[in-house]
N, C-alpha and C positions, 0 to 999 in steps of 0.2 A: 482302123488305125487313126488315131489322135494326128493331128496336123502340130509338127514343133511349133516352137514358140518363135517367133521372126527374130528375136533375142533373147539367148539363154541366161533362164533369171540369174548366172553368176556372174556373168558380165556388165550387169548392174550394181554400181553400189547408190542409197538413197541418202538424199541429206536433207534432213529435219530446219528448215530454218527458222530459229527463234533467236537471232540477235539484234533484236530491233528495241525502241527506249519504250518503246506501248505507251505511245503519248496520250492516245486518245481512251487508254485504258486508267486514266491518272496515274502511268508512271510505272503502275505495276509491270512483272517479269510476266507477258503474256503468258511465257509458253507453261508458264507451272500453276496455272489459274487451274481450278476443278473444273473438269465437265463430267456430269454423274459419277463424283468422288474419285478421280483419275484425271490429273493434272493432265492438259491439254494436249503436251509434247509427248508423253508417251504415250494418248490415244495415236498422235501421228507415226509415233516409231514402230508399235505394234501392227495398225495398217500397212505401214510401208514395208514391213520388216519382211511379212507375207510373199512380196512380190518382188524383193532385190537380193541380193547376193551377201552384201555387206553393207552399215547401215551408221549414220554417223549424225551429232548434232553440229549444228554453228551456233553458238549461243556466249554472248560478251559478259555476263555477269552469273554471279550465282552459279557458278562452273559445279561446284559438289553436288549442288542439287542435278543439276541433270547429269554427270556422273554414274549417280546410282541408279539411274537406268540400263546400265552395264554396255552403254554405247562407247565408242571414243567421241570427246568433246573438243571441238576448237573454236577459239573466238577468231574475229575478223583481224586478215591482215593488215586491211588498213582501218587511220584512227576516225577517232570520230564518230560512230555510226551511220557509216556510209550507205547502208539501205541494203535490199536483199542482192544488187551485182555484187557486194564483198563477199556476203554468204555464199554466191556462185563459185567465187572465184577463192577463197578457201578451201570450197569442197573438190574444186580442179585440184589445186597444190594436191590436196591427200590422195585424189580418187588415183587408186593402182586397178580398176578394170574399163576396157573400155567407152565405155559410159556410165553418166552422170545423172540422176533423178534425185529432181529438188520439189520439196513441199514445203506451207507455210505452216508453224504449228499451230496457226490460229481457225484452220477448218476441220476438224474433227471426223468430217462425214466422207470423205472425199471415197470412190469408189476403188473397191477392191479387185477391179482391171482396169486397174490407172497405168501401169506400165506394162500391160499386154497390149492395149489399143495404144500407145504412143510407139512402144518398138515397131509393131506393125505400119502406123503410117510414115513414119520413118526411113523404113527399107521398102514401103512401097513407092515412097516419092524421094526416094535417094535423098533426102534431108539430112542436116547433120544437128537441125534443132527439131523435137517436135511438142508444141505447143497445145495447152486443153484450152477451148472454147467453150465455153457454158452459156445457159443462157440466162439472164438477168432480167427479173420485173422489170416492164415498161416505168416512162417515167410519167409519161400520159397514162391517165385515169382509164380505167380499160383498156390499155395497148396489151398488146401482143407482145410475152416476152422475147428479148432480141439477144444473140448470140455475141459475147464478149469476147477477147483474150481475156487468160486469166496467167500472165505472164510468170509467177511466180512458181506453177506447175510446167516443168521444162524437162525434158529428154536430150540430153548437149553429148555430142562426140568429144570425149576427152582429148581430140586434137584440136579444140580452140580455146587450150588455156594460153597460148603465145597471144592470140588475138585480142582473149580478156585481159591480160594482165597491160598492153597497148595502149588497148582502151580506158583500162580503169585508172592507168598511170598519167593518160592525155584530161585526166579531169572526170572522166563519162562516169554516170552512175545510174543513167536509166536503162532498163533491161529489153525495153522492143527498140531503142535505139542502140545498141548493140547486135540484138539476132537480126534486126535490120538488114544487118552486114554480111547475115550469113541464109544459108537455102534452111529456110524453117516453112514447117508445114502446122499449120492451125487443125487439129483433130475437135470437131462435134463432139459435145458428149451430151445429145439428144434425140439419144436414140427412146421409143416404147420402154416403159420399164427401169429407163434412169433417172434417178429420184433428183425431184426438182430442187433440194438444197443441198446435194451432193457438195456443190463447192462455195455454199453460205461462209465467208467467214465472220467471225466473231469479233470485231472490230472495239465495242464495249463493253462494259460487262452488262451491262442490260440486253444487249445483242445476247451475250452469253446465256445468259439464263431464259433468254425466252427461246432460244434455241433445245437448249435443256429439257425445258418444259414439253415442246412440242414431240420432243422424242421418249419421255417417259408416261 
């Protein structure tokens, strides 16, 4: 007998976050950049889509385009480009199950039990946040890569949209300075076998393509 799932993937819906201004991409709409001839955001929707119930972007511009990925699209409620807590707290307002899985569309690779292992530490540590840790090249020459947050990869009980919406009203826009507030458990994703640029994001486009490269 198969052991269930700690949470059943329809009580999940996933939200794709691409509404950020890709400063450091000169401007461009990250999330609709080519990786291997497939715009970046629907590498992420199609990952994600695998593993959640229902499946949604945040995306502030170029709304058509990502549209025709047959998702529902919402920009952020609040103005500005207030960073990825607005994208959270967006995907709070719509999400109707209860919880919430947020991804950036700028990693491409990210594993496909990315929300079997977050349900799971979750209800093993009665958390209401659960957080991926990866781990990240040293930045000394020959270190040993060192385990990160990688906060943007989040499992949120959809009972702390009263808390986001608090927080994000008193000013707040960083996201470990919010789960701060709440029982969040940090999940390894370093186990044997998990690939070391699983959650590489693509920050440039030369980031992009040498990402590209190494995968084709």
């Amino acid at each position: 007998m198969t052991t269930p799932p700690a949470i059943a993937t329809g009580e999940i819906t996933g939200l794709v976050l691409a509404g950020g201004r890709g400063t450091r991409m000169g401007g461009v709409d990250k999330g609709l950049q080519n990786f291997n001839g497939t715009a970046l955001a629907m590498h992420a929707v199609m990952r994600l889509g695998m593993q959640v119930g229902e499946i949604m972007i945040n995306a502030n511009r170029n709304l058509s385009a990502y549209e025709s990925f047959g998702v529902p699209v919402w920009p952020d409620a609040l103005a500005d480009y207030a960073g990825p807590l607005a994208g959270f707290l967006t995907g709070m307002e719509r999400c109707e199950t209860p919880y919430l899985l947020t991804v950036p569309c700028d990693t491409p690779l990210f594993p496909l039990d990315l929300a079997g292992r977050l349900s799971e530490a979750l209800v093993a540590n009665d958390a209401e946040i659960a957080m991926v840790s990866a781990p990240e090249p040293s930045e000394e020459p020959g270190g040993a890569p060192a385990l990160r947050a990688q906060p943007v990869f989040c499992l949120l009980s959809a009972t702390l949209l009263e808390s986001l919406v608090r927080f994000t009203q008193a000013g707040g826009r960083k996201i470990d300075s919010w789960t701060a507030q709440h029982r969040t458990v940090l999940v390894p994703f370093d186990r044997p076998g998990d690939a070391p640029d699983a959650f590489f994001n693509a920050n440039t486009l030369a980031e992009l393509h040498a990402l590209e490269s190494q995968r084709t």
